[in-house]
C-alpha positions in Angstrom: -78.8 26.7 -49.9 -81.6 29.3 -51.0 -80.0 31.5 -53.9 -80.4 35.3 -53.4 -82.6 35.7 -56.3 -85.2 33.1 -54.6 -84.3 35.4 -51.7 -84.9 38.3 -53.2 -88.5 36.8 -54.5 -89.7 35.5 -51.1 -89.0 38.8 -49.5 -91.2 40.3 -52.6 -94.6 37.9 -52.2 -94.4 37.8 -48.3 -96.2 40.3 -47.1 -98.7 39.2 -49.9 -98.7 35.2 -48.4 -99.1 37.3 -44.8 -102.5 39.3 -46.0 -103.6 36.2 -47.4 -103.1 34.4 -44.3 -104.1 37.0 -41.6 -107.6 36.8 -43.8 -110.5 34.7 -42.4 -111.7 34.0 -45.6 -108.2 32.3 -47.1 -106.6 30.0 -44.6 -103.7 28.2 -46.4 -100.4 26.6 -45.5 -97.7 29.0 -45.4 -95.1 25.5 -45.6 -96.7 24.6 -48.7 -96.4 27.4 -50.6 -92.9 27.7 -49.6 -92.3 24.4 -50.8 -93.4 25.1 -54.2 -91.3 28.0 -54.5 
């Protein structure tokens, strides 16, 4: 179960991880990340 504070963060860095992702220049998996949070 994802604790609201994690929450909280992922809603905070996601439209960061989504810039990064939408760029040509910086493909990247989005699962990975999430894993490490």
């Amino acid at each position: 179960m994802v604790s609201v504070q994690s929450t909280k963060r992922v809603e905070a860095i996601y439209p960061l991880l989504k810039d990064v992702a939408l760029s040509p220049d910086m493909p990247f998996c989005v699962d990975c990340i999430f894993e490490g949070l």
